[in-house]
N, C-alpha and C positions, 0 to 999 in steps of 0.2 A: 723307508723314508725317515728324516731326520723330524724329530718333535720339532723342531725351531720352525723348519718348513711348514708343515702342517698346521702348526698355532697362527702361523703367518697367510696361509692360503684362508684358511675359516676366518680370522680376523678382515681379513680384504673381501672376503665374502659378505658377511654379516655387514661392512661400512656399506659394499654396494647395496644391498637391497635396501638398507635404513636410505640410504639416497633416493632410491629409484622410488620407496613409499612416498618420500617427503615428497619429492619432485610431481609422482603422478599420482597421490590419492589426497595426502594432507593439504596441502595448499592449496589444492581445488578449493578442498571442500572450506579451509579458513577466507581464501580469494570470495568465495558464494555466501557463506555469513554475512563477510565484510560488507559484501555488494545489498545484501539483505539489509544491513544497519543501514547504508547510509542512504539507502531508497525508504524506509523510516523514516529516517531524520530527515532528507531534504525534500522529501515528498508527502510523502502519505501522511504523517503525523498533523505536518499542518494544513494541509487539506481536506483532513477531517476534522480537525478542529475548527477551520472556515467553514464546512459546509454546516456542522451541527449548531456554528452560531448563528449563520443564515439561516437553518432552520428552523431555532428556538423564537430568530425575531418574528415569525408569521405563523408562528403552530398552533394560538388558537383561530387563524384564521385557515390554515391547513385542516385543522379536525374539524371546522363547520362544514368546507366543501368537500371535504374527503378526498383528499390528494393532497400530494407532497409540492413542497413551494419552497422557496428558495429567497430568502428577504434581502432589501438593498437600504443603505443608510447612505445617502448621500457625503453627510459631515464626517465619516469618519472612513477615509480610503481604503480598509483592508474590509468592509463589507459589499463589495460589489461585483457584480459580475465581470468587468473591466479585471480589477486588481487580480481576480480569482485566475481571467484568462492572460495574464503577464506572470503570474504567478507558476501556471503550468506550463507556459512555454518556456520561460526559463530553468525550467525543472524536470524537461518532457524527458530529460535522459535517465531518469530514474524511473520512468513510467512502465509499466507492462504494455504488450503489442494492444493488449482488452482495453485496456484504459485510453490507451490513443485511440483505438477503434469508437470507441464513448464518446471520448472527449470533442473527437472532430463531428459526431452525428448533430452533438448538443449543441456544440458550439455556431454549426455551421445554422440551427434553425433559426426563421426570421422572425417567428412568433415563438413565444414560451409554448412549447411544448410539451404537456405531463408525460407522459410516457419516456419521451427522451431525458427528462430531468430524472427521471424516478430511475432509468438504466444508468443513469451517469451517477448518482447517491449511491444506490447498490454496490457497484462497482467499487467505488474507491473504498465503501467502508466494510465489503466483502475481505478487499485485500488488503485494508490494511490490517484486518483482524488475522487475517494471516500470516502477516508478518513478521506480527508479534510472536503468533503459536508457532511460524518456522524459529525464534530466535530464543524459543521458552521463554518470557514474557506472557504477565498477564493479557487474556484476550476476554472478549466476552461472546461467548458461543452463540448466543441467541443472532446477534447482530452477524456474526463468520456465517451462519446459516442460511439467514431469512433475506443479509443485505438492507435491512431496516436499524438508523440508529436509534440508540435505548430514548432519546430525548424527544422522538415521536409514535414509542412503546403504547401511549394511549389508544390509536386506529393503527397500529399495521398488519392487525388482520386481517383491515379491509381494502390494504393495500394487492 
């Protein structure tokens, strides 16, 4: 066989496979980051950050009853339960199947309910700590763990 050929068969070899990776391993796996980020961004980030101010507003009244509580400010719209629930329906596509599974328990009860509040906390601030650790981003283990955020660290071991 003539080298020309042969440089030429291995050259068209090597392009297909570099294809065939991109095609079915690489861009998965950038497509699943991507989808990672922006389930971060349009979700979880500020949903934890709304749940941990709601529950900075009533944590010393959470640590006298010993359960987790969920605080409402009338004057100011993004503290309430209302905003939270427009908040995730417009955002439920970035949601995990767990977190809808939560989120419809909580939402759907017609009394505050501790237990369903306390699985609906856990949840979001479970995954969102894993979000971060799927994208290498700081997380904080204790909270990926326990599902308690660091901001009611005081009693969550008696959660």
């Amino acid at each position: 066989m003539d080298i020309k050929l042969i440089s030429g068969l291995v050259s068209a070899t090597v392009a297909l496979l570099i294809a065939i990776l991109n095609h079915f391993i690489i861009t998965p796996i950038k497509e699943k980051r991507e989808r990672k980020r922006q389930q971060l961004k349009n979700l979880y980030a500020p949903l934890y950050s709304l749940l941990n101010t709601r529950i900075n507003m009533v944590k010393d009244i959470s640590i006298k009853h010993n359960k987790i509580m969920l605080g409402t400010r009338t004057d100011v719209k993004y503290f309430n339960k209302e905003y939270m629930e427009i908040f995730l329906l417009e955002n439920m596509g970035f949601a995990s199947d767990e977190l809808i599974s939560v989120w419809i328990r909580y939402s759907s009860s017609i009394t505050i309910d501790e237990k369903k509040t306390l699985e609906f906390v856990k949840t979001v601030v479970k995954e969102y700590n894993q979000l971060k650790k799927d994208l290498g981003l700081a997380f904080n283990q204790q909270e990926l763990i326990t599902g308690i955020p660091e901001v009611i660290k005081d009693f969550k071991d008696k959660l």
